[in-house]
MARBA-3410 file (N, C-alpha, C, O; in Angstrom, 1 decimal):
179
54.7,32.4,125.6,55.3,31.2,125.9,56.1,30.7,124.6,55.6,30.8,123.5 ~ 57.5,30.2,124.9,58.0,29.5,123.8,58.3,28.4,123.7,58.8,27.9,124.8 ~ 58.1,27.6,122.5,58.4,26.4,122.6,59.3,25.9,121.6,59.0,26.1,120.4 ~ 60.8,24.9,122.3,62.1,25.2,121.7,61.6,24.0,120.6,61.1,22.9,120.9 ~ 61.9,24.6,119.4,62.4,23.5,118.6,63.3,22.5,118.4,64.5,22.8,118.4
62.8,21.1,118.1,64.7,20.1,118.8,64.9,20.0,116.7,64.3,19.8,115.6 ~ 66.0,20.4,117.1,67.1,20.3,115.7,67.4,18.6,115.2,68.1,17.9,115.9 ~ 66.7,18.2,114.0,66.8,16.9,113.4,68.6,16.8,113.3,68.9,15.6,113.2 ~ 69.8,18.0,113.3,70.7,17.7,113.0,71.5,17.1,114.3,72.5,16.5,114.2 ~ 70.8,17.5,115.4,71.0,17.1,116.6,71.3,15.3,117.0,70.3,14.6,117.2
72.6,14.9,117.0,72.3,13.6,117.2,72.2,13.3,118.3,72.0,12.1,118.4 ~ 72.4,14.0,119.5,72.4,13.9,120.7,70.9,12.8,121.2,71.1,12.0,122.1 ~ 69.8,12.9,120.6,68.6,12.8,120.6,67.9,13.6,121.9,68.5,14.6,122.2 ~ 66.8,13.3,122.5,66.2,14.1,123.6,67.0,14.5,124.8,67.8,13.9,125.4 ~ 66.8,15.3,124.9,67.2,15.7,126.8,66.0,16.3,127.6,64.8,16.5,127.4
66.8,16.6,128.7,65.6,17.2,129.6,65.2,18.3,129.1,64.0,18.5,129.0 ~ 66.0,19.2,128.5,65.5,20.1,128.3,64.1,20.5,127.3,63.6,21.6,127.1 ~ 63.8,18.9,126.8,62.7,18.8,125.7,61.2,18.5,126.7,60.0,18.8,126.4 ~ 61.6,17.7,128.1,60.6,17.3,128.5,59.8,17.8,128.8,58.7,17.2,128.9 ~ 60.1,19.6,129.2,59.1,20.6,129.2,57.6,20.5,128.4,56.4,20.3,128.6
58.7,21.0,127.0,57.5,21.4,126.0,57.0,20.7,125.6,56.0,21.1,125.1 ~ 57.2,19.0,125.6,56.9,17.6,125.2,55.4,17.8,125.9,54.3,17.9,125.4 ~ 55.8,17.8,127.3,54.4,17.5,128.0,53.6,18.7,128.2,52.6,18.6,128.9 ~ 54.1,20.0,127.7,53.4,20.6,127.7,52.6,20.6,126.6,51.5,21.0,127.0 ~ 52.8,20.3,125.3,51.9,20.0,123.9,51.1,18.8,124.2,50.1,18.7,123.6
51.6,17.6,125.0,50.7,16.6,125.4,49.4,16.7,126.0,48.3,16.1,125.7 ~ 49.8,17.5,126.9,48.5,18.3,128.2,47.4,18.9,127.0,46.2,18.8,127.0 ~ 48.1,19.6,125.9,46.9,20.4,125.2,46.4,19.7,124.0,45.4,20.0,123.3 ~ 47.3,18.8,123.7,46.5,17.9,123.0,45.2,16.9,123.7,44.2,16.7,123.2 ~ 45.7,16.3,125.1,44.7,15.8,125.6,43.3,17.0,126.0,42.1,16.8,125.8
43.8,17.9,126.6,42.6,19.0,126.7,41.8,19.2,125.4,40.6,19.0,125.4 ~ 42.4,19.6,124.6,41.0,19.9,123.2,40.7,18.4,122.9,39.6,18.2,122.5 ~ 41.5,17.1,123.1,41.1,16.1,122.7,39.5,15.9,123.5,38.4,15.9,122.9 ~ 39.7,15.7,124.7,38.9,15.4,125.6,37.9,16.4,125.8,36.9,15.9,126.4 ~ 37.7,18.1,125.4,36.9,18.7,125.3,36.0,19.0,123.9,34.9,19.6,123.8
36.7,18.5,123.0,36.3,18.4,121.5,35.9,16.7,121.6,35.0,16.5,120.7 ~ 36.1,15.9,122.1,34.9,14.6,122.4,33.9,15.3,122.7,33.0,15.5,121.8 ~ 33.8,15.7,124.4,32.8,16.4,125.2,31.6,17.1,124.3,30.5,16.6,124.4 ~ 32.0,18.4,123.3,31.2,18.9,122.4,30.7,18.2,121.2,29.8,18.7,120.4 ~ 31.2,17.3,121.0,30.8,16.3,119.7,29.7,15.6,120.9,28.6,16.0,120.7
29.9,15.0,121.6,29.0,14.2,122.5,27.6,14.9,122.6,26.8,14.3,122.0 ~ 27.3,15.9,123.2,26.3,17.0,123.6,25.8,17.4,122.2,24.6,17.4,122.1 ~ 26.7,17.9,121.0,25.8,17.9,119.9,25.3,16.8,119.2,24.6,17.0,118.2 ~ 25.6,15.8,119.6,25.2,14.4,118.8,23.8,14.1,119.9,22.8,13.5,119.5 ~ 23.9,14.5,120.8,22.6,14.3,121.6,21.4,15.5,121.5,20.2,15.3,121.6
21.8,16.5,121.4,21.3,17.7,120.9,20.3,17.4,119.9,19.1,17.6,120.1 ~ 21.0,16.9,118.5,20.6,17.0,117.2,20.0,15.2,117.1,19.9,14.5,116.1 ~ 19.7,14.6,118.4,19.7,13.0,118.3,18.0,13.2,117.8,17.4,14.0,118.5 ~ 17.4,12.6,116.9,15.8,12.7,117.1,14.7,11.3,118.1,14.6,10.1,118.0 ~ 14.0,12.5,119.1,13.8,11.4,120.2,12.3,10.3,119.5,11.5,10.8,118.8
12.3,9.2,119.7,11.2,8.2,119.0,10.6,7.9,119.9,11.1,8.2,121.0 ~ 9.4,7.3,119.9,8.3,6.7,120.3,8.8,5.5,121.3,9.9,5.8,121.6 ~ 8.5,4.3,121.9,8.9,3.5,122.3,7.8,2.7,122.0,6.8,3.4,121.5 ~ 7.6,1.3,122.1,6.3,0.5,121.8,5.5,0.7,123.3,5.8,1.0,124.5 ~ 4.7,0.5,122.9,3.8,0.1,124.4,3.7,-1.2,124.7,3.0,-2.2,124.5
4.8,-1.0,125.5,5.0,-3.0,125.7,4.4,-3.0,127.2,4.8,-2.5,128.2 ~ 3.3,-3.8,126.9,3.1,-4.9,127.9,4.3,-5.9,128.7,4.9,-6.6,128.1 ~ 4.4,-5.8,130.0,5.4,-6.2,130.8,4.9,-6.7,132.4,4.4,-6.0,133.3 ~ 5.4,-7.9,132.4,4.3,-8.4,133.7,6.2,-8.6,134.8,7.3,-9.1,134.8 ~ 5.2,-7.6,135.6,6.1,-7.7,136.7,6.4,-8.5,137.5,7.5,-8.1,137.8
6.1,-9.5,138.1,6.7,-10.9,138.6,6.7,-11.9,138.3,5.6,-12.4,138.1 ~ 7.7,-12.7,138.3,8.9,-13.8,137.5,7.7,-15.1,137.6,6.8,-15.0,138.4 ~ 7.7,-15.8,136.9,7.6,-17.2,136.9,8.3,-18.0,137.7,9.6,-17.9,137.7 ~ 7.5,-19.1,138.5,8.2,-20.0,139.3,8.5,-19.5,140.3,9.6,-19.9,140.6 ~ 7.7,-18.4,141.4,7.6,-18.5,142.2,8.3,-17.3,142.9,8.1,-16.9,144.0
9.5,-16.5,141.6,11.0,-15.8,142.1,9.9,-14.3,141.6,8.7,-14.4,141.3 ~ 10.6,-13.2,141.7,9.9,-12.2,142.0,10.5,-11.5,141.1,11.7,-11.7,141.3 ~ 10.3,-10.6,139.9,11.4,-10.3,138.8,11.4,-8.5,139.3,10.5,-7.7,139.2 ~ 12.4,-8.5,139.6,12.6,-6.8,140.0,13.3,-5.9,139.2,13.8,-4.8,139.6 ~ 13.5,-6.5,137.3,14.1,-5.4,136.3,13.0,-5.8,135.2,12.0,-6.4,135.6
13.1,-5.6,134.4,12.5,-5.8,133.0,13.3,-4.7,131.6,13.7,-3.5,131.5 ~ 13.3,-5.3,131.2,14.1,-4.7,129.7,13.4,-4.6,128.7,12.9,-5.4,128.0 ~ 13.5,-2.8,128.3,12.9,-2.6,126.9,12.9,-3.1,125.6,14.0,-2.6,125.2 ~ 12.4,-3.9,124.6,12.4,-4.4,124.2,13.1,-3.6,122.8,13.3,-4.3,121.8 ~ 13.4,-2.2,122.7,13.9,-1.4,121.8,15.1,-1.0,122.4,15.7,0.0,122.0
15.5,-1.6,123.4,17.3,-1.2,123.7,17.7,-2.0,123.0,18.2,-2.7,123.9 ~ 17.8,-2.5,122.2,18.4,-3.3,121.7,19.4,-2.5,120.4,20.5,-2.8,119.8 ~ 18.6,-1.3,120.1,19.4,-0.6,119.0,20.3,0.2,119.6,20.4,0.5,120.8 ~ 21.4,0.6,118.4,22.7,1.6,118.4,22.5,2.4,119.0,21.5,3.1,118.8 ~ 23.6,2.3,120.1,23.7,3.6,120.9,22.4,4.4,121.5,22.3,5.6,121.5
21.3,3.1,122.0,20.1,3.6,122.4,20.2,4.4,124.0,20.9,3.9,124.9 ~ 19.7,5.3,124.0,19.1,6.2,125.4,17.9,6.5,125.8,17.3,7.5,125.5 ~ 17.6,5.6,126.7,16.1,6.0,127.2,16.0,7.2,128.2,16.7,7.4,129.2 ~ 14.9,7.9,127.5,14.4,9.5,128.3,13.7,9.1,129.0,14.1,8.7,130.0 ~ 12.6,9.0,128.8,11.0,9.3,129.3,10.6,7.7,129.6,10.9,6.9,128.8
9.8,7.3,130.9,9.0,6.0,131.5,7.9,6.5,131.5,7.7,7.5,132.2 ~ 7.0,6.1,130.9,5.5,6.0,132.1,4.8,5.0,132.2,4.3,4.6,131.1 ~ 4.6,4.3,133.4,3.8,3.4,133.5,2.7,2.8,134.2,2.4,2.9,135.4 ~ 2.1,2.2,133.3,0.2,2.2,133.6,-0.1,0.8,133.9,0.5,-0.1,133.4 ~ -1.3,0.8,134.8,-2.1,-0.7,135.3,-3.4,-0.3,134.8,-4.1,0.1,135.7
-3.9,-0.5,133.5,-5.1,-0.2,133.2,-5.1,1.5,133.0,-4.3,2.1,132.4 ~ -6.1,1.9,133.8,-6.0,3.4,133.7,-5.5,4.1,134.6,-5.6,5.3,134.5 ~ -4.9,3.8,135.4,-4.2,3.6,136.6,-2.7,4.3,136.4,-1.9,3.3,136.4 ~ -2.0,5.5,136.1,-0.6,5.5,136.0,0.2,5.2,137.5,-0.5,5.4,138.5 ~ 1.3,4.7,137.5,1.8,4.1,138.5,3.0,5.1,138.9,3.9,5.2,138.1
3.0,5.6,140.0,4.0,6.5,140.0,5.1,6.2,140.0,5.4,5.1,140.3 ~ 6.2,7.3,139.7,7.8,6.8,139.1,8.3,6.6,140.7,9.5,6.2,140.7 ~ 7.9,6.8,142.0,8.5,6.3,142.9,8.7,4.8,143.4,9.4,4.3,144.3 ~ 7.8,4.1,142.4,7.7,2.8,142.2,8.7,2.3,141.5,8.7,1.1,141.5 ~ 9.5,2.7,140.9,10.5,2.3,140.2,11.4,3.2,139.4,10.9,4.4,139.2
12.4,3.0,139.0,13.4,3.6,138.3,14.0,3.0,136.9,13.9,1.8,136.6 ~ 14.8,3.9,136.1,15.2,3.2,135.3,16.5,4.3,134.7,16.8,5.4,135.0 ~ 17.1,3.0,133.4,18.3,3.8,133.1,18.6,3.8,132.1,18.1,3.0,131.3 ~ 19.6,4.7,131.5,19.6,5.0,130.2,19.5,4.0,129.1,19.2,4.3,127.9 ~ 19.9,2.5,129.6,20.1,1.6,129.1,18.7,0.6,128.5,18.7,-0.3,127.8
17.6,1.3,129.2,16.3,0.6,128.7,16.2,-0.3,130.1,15.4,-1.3,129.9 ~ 16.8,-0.4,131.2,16.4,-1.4,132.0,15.4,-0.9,133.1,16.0,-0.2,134.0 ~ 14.2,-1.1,133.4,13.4,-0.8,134.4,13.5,-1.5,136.0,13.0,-2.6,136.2 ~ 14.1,-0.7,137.1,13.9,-1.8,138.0,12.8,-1.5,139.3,12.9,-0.6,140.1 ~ 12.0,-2.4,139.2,10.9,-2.4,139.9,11.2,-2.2,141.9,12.0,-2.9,142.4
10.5,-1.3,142.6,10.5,-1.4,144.3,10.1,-2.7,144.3,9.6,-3.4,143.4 ~ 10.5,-2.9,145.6,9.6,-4.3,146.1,8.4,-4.3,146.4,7.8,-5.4,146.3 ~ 7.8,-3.2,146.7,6.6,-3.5,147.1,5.8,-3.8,145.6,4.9,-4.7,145.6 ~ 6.1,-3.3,144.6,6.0,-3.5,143.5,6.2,-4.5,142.5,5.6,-4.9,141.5 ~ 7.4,-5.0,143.2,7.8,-6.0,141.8,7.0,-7.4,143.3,7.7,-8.4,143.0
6.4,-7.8,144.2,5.8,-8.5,144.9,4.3,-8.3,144.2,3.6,-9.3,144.2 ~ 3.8,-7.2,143.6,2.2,-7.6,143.3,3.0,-8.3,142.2,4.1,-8.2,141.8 ~ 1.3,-9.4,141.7,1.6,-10.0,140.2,0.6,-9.2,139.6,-0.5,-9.2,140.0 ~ 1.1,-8.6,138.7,0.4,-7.3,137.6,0.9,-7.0,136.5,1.9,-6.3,136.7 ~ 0.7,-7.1,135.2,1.2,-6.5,134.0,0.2,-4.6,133.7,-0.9,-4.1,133.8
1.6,-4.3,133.2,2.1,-3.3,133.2,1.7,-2.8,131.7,1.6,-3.7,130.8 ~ 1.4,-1.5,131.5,2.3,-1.0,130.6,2.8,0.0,130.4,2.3,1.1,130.7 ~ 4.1,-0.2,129.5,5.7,0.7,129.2,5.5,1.6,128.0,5.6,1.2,126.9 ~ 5.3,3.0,128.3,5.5,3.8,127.4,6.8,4.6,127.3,7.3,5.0,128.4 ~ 7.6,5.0,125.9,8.6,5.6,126.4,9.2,6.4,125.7,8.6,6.4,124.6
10.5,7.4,125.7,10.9,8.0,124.6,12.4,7.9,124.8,12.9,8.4,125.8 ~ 13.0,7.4,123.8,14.2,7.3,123.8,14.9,7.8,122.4,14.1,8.4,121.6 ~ 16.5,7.7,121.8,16.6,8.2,120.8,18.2,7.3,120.5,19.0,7.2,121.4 ~ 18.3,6.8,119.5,19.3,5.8,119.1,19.8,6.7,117.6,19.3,7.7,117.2 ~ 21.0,5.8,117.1,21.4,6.1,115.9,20.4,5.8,114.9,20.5,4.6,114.6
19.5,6.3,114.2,18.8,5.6,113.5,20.1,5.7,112.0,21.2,6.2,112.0 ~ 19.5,4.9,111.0,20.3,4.5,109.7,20.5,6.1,108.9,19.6,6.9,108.7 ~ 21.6,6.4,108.6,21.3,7.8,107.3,20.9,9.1,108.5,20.1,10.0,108.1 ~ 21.3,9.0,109.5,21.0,9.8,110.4,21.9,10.7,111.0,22.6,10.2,111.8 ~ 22.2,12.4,110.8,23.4,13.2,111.4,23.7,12.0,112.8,24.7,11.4,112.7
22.8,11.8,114.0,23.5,11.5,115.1,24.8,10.3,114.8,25.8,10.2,115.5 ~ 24.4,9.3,113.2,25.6,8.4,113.1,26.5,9.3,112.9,27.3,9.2,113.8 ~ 26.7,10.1,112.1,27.8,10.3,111.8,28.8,11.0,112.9,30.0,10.9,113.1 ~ 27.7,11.6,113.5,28.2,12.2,114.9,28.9,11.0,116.0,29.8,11.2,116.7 ~ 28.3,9.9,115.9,28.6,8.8,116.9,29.8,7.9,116.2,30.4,7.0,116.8
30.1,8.3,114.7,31.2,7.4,114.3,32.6,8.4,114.5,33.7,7.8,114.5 ~ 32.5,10.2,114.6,33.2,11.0,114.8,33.9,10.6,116.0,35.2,10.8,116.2 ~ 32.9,10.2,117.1,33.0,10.4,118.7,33.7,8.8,118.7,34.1,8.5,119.8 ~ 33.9,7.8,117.9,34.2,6.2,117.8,35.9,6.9,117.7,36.9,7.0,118.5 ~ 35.7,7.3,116.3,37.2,7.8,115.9,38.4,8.3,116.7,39.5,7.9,117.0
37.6,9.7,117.1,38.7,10.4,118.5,38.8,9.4,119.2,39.9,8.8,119.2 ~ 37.7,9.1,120.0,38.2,8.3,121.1,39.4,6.9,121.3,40.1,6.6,122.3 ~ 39.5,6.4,120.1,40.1,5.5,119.0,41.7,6.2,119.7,42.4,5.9,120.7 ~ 41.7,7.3,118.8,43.0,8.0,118.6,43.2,8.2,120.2,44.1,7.5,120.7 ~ 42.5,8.9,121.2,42.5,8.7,122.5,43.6,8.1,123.4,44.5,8.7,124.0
43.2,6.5,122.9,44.0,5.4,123.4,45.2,5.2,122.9,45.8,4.2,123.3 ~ 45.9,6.1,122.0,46.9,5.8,121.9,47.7,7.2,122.7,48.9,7.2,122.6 ~ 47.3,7.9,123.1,47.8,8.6,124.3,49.0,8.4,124.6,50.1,8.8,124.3 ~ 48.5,7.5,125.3,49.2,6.3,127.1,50.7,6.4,126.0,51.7,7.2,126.1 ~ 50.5,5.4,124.8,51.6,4.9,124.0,52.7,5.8,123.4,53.9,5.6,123.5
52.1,6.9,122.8,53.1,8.1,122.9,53.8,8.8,123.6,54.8,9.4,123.3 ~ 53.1,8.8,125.3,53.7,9.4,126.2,54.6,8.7,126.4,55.6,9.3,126.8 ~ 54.8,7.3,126.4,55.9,6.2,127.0,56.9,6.4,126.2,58.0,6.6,126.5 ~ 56.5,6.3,124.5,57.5,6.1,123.5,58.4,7.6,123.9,59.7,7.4,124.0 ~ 57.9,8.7,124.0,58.9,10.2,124.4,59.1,10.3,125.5,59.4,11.4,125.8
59.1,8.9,126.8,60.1,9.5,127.7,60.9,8.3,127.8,61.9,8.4,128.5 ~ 60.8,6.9,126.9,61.9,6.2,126.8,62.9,6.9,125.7,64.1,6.7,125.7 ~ 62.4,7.9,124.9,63.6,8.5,123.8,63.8,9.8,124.2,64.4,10.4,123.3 ~ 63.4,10.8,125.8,64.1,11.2,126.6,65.5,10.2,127.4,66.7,10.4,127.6 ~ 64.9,9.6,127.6,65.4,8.8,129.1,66.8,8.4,127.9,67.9,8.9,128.2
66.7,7.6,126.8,67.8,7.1,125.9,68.9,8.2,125.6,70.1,8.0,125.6 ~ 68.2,9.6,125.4,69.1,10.9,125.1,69.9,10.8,126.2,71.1,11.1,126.1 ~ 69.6,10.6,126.9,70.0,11.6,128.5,71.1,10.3,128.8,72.1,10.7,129.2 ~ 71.1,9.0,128.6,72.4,7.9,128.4,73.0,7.8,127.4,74.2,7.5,127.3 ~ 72.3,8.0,126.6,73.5,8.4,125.0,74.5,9.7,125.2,75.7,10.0,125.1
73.6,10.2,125.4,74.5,11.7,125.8,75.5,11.7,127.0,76.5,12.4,126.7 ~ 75.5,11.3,128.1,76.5,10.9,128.9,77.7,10.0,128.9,78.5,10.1,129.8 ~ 77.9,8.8,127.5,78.4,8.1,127.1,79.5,9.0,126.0,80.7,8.7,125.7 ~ 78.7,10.1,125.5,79.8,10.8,124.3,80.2,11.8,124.8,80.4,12.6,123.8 ~ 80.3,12.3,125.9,80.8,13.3,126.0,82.7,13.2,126.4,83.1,12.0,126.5
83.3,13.7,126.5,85.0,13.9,126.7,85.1,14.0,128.1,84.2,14.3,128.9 ~ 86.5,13.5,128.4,86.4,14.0,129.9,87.0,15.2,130.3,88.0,15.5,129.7 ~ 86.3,16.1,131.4,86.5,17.1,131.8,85.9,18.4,131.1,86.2,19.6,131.4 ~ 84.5,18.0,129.8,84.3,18.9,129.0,82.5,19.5,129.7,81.9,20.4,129.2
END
């Protein structure tokens, strides 16, 4: 494959003939962009170290009468936290996970038949966050960065097809007639 070089002596500025290779170097910048996130992402979770969770006590329905069908871990609250692992107990009693579900985000949401008994719980769990001085930050400030650069995409593709589109009327304005 070749890709034409545009001559700085050229004052013509863009033409079609550039729009080719333009969007063809765009496409492969977005491809390794977006697959070199992808692999930063997967190694930063890879190498994330997973922690304990508290054993938080959590009483499953609401005060005043209303019936509370989420509850929130009390350790989502840190960087870029991801909850793995639930388990949850009534005494000695584990409560099976068809009773409820949850999500990456530390939020638990209770069935109904479940979040209707009045019963405290408890939440054991394993998740894994940016801790301070930790490879996964630096991995998560890498994955801040690209992504960053990302968004300016959109912006450069517009800026090279308004300075196609300007070639392509400048250029029609200097030419001679009949040439």
């Amino acid at each position: 494959m070749f890709i034409r070089m545009i001559n700085i002596n050229d004052k013509r500025g863009l033409n079609l003939n550039s729009l080719y290779p333009t969007v063809l170097v765009l496409i492969m910048v977005g491809l390794i962009l977006g697959i070199g996130l992808y692999v930063l992402a997967e190694t930063r979770s890879g190498i994330a170290i997973d922690h304990a969770g508290l054993d938080e006590s959590v009483l499953v329905n609401g005060t005043g009468g209303g019936w509370t069908n989420t509850s929130t871990l009390s350790d989502s609250t840190k960087t870029t936290y991801k909850l793995l692992t639930v388990i949850v107990t009534n005494g000695s009693n584990t409560i099976t996970a068809s009773n409820y579900s949850f999500t990456d985000a530390g939020v638990i949401t209770w069935k109904t038949d479940l979040a209707r008994t009045s019963m405290e719980v408890n939440v054991t769990s394993t998740y894994n966050y940016d801790a301070t001085d930790a490879p996964e930050t630096a991995m998560t400030t890498s994955i801040t960065g690209l992504s960053g650069f990302a968004n300016w995409i959109a912006i450069i593709v517009v800026v090279i097809a308004a300075a196609i589109v300007l070639g392509i009327v400048l250029s029609s304005f200097g030419r001679e007639p009949g040439v």
